[in-house]
MARROVO-384199 format. One record per residue (C-alpha): residue number from 1; z, x, y. Coordinates in steps of 0.001 Angstrom, whole numbers, padded with zeros to 6 digits, always signed. Example, Ala and Ser with C-alpha at 12.3 -4.5 7.8 and 13.67 -1.06 7.14 Angstrom:
ATOM    n       zz       xx       yy
ATOM    1  +007800  +012300  -004500
ATOM    2  +007140  +013670  -001060
***
This chain:
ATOM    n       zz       xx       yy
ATOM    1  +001053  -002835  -019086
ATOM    2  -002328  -002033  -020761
ATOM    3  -003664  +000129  -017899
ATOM    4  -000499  +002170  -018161
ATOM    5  -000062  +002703  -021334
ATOM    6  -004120  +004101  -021371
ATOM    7  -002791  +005778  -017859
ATOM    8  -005410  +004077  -015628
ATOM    9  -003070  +002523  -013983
ATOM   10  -002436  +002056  -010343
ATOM   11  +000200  +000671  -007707
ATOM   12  -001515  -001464  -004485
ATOM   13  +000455  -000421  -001661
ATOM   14  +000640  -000440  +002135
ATOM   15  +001844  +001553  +005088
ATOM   16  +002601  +000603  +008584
ATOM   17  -001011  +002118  +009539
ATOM   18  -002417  -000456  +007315
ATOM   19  -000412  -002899  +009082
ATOM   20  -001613  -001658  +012488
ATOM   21  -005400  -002118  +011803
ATOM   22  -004701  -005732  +010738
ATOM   23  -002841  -006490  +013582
ATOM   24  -005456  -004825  +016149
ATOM   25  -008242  -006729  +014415
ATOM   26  -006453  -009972  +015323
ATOM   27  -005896  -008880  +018736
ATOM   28  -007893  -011953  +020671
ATOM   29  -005819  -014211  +018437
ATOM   30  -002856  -013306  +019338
ATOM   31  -003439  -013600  +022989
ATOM   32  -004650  -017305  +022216
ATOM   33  -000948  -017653  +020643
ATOM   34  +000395  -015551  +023768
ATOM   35  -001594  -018265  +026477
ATOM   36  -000181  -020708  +024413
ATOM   37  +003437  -019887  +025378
ATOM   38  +004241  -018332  +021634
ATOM   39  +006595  -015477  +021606
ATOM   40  +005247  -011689  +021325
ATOM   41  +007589  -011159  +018923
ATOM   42  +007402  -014146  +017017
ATOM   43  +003320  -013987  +016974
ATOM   44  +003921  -010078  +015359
ATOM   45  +006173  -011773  +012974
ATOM   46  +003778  -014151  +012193
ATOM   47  +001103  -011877  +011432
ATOM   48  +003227  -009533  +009577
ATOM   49  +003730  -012603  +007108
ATOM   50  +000388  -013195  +007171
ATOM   51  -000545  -009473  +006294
ATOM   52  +002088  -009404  +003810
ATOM   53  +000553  -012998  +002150
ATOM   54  -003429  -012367  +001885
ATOM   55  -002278  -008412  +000631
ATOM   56  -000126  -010288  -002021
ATOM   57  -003650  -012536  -002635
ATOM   58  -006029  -009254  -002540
ATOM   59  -004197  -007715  -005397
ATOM   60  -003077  -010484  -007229
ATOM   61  -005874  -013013  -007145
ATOM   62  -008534  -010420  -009534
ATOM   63  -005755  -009431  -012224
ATOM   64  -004173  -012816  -012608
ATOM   65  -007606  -013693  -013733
ATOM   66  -007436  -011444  -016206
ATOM   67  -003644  -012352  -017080
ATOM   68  -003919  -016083  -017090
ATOM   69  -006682  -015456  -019597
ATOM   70  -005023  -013222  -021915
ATOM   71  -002209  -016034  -021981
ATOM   72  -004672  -018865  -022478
ATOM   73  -006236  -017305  -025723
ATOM   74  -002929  -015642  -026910
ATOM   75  -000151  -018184  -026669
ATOM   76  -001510  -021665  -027143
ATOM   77  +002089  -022819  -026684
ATOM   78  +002372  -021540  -023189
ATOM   79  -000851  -023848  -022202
ATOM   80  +001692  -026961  -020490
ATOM   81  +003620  -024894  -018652
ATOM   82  +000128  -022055  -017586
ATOM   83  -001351  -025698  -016698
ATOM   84  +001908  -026568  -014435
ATOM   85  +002447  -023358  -013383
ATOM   86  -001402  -023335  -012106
ATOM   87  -001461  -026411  -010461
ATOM   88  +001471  -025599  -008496
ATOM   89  -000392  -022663  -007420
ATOM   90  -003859  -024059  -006299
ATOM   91  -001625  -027069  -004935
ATOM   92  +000509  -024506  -002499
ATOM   93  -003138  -022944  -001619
ATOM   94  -004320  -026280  -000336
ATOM   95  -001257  -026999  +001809
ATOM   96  -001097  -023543  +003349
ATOM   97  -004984  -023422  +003924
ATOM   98  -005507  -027223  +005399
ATOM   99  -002498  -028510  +007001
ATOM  100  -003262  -029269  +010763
ATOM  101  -000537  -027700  +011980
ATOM  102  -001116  -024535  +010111
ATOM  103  -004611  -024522  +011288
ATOM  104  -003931  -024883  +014643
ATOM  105  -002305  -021122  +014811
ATOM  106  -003701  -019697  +012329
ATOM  107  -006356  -017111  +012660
ATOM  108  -009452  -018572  +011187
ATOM  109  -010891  -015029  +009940
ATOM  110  -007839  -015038  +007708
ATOM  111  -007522  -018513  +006728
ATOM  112  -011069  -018665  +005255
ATOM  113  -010481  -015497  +003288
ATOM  114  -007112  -016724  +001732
ATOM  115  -009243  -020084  +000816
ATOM  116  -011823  -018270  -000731
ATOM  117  -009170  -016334  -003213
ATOM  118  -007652  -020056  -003858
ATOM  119  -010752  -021183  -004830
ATOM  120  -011518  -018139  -007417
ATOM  121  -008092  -019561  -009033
ATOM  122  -009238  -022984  -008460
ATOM  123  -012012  -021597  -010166
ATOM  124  -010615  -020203  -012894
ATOM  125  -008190  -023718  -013455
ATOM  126  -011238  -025757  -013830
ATOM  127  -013127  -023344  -016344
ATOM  128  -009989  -023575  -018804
ATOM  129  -008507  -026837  -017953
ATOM  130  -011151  -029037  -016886
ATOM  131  -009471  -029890  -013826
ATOM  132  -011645  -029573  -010195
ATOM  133  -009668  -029028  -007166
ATOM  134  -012321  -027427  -005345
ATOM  135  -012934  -029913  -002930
ATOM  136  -009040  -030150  -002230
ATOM  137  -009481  -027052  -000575
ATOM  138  -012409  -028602  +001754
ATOM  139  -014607  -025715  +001619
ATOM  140  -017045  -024449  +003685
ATOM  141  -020654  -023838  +002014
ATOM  142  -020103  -019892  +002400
ATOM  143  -016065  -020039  +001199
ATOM  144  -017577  -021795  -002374
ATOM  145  -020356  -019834  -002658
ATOM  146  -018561  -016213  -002211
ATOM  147  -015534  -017484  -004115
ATOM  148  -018478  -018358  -007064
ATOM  149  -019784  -014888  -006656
ATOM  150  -016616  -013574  -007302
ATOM  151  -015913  -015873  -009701
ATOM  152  -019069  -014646  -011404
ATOM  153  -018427  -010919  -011534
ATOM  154  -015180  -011379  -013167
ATOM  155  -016952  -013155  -015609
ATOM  156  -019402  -010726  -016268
ATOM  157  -017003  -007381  -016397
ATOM  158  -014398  -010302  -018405
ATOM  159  -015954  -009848  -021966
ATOM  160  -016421  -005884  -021563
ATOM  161  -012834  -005079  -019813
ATOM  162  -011062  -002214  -020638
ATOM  163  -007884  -001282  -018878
ATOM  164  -007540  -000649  -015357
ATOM  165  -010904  -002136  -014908
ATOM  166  -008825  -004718  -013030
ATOM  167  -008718  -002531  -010179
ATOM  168  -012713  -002254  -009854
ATOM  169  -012967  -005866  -009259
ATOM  170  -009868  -005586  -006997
ATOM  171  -011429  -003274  -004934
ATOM  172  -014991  -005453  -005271
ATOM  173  -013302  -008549  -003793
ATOM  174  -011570  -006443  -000892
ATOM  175  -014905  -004760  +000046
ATOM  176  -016679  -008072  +000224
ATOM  177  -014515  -009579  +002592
ATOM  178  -014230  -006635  +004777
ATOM  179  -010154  -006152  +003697
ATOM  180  -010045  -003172  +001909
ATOM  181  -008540  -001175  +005211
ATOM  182  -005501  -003448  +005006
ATOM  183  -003841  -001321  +001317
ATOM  184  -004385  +002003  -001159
ATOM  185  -004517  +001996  -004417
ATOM  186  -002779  +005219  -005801
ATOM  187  -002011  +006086  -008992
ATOM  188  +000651  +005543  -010957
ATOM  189  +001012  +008753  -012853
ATOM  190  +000457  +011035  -009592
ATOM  191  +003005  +009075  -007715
ATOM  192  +005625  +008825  -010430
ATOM  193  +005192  +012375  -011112
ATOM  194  +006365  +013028  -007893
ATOM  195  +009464  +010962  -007608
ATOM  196  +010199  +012029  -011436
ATOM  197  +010044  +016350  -010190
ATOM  198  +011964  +015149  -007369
ATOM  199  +014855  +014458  -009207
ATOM  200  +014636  +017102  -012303
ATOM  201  +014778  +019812  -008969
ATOM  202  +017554  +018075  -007428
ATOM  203  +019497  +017537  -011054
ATOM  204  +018851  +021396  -011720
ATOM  205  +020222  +022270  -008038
ATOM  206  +023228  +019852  -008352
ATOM  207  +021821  +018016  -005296
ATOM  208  +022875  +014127  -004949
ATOM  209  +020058  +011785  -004738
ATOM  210  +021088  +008840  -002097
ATOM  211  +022292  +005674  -003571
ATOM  212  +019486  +003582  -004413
ATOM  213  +021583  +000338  -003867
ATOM  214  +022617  +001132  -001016
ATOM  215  +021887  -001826  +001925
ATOM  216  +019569  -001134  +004346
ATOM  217  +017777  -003334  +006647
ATOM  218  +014883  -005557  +005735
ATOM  219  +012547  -004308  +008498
ATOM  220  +013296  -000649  +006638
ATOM  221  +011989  -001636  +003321
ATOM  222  +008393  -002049  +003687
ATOM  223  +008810  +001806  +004243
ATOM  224  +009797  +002160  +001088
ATOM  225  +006638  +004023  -000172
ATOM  226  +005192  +007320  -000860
ATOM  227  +002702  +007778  +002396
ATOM  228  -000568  +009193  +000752
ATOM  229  -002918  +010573  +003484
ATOM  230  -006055  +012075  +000823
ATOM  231  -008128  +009311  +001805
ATOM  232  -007489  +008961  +005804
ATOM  233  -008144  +013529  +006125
ATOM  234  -010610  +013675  +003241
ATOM  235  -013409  +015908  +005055
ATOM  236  -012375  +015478  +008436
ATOM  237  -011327  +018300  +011293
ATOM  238  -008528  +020644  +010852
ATOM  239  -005515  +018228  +012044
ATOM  240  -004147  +020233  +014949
ATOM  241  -001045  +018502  +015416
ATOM  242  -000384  +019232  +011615
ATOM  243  -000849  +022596  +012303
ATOM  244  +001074  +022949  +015389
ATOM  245  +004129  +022109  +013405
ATOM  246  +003225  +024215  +010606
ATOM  247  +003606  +027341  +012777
ATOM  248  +006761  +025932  +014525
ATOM  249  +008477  +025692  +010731
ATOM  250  +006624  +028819  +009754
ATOM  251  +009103  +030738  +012358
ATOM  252  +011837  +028414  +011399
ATOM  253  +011779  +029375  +007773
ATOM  254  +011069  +032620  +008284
ATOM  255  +014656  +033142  +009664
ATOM  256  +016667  +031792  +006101
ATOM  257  +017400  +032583  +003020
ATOM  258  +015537  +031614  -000128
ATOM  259  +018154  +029349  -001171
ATOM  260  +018608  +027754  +002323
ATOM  261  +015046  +026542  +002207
ATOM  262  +014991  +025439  -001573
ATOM  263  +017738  +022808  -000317
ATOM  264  +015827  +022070  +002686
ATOM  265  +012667  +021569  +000477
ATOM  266  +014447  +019028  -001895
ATOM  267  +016094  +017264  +000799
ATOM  268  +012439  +016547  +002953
ATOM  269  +011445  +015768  -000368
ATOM  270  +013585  +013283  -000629
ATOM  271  +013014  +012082  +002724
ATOM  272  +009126  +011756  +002289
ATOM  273  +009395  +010401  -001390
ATOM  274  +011500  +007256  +000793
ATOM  275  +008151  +006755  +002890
ATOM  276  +006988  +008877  +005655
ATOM  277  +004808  +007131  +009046
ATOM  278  +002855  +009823  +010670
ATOM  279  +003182  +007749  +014024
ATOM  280  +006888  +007413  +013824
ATOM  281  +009193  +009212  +015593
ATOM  282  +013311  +009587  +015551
ATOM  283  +013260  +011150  +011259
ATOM  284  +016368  +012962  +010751
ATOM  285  +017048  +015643  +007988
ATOM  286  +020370  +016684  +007937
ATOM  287  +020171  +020218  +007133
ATOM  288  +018047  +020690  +010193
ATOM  289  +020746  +019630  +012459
ATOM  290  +020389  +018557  +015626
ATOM  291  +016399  +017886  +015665
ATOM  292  +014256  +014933  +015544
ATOM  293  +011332  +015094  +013884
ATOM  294  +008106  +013045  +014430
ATOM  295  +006089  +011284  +011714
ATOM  296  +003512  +014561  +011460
ATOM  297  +006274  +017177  +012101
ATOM  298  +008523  +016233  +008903
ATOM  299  +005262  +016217  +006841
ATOM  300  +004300  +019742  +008258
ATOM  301  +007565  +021285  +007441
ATOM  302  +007990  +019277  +003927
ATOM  303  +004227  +021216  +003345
ATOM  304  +005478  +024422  +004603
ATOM  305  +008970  +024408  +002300
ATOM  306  +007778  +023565  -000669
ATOM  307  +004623  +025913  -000520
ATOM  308  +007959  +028698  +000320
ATOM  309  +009899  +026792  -002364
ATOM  310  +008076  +025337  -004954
ATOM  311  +004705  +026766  -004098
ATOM  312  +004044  +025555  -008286
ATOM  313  +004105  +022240  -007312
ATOM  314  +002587  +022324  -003668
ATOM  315  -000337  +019961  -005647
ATOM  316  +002039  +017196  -006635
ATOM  317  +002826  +016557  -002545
ATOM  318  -000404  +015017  -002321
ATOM  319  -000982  +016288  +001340
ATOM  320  -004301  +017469  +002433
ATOM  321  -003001  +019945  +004417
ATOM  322  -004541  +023446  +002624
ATOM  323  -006534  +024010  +005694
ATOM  324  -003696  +023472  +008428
ATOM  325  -001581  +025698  +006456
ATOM  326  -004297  +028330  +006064
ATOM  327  -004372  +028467  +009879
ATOM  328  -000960  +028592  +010597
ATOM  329  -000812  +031124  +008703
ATOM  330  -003448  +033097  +010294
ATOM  331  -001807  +031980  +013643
ATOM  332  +001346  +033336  +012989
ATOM  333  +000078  +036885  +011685
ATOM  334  +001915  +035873  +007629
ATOM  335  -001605  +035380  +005940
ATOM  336  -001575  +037623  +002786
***
């Protein structure tokens, strides 16, 4: 609440390409599980839990440090249940990090980094509570000492924080243990500002945005997040794929109206603001009828119709696709 009200805040999110490289990296790991007459699909299940679990510890582990502390010093009456609440905590971290069945599927490259973030809260219980439940945990000598490293640094950025410093030592601890491929931190104010011009265009054009209660399937859900590629294309090669579709919806546009691609515009946008996988195929938009669009073609032509459309707020899309769209234009003869 304090980094957004000084707007340094930022949302930790993940796409299905983060998901990917966590899954390759455990690759010999699941075949172990795979000899062992395990399921492929219950092994991917497995390990999309796990994903899901040490992302959950990678960006909650740092702040909560900074949290629990604020409560500690702030609302003396809160200490029983912070103490309970704590222990409950660390005591679920022991179980899930020690248990002999767990360890006998587990990958250990994973286990030892989710032990290491229990013991920075283990930490963090003994330093205001006076309780030690590091050796619960049964460490290794490297787990204790990184987990007192990191321990350290908070320490030493604790007394000095300003908001959205948080995410610096998020970013610290993910770097460290070689896990900062696995999420993006984007910020807040860029991707609200998105969602928020989204809707103002669609209220002005009397265009219905879908029902956000609507059910959908759980599998759909972790798609449910603006796909931000700056990072992944920052100073690489023209992407010719990109551009390949930007010339296909450069003659596609080219044969409607102004107001026929406005709604198009608005309803990609709409589409992309949902969550967009540049690997994915089968993405519908119903005023293209009859086509199926690929991960990278829907982004080209969302690109191409609001720089037709909204070419004001071309910025706000977040794509770093100026170059591709230079070319196309050059390949297509429109280039002013």
């Amino acid at each position: 609440m304090q980094a957004r009200h000084a707007g340094k805040n930022k949302l930790f999110v993940s796409y299905d390409n983060n998901k990917q490289k966590f899954l390759l990296a455990l690759d010999k790991d699941s075949k172990k599980l795979s000899k062992k007459g395990y399921d492929d699909a219950v092994i991917k299940q497995y390990y999309t839990a796990l994903f899901e679990g040490l992302n959950g510890q990678i960006y909650n582990t740092p702040i909560d440090l900074f949290i629990e502390d604020y409560l500690f010093v702030n609302y003396p009456d809160l200490m029983p249940y912070q103490f309970v609440s704590l222990l409950g905590l660390i005591r679920e971290g022991i179980q899930a990090t020690t248990d002999e069945k767990i360890l006998t599927i587990a990958p250990p490259g994973i286990l030892s980094k989710s032990k290491t973030f229990n013991l920075v809260t283990a930490l963090h219980f003994k330093k205001r509570f006076g309780v030690d439940l590091i050796e619960e945990h049964s460490p290794t000598k490297s787990e204790k000492e990184q987990a007192e490293k990191f321990y350290r640094e908070y320490e030493e950025g604790r007394m000095m924080h300003t908001p959205g410093d948080e995410y610096e030592l998020l970013q610290s601890f993910a770097k460290q243990l070689y896990l900062q491929n696995y999420f993006a931190l984007v910020e807040e104010s860029g991707f609200r500002q998105h969602s928020d011009l989204i809707e103002r265009l669609c209220a002005d054009a009397k265009v219905d945005l879908p029902d956000s209660d609507a059910a959908e399937p759980e599998e759909n859900l972790a798609d449910k997040k603006m796909q931000v590629f700056t990072e992944a294309h920052e100073g690489k090669d023209i992407n010719t794929a990109v551009t390949r579709f930007m010339v296909e919806a450069l003659h596609f546009f080219k044969q409607l109206s102004d107001p026929e691609i406005h709604a198009i515009a608005m309803q990609i946008g709409l589409l992309c603001g949902d969550g967009i996988s540049p690997e994915k195929e089968g993405y519908s938009v119903p005023l293209i009828a009859g086509k199926s669009f690929s991960g990278y073609q829907v982004l080209a032509y969302y690109y191409v119709s609001w720089a037709k459309a909204f070419p004001e707020y071309l910025e706000q899309l977040q794509l770093p696709f100026a170059n591709e769209y230079e070319f196309a234009l050059e390949m297509v003869g429109m280039r002013k």
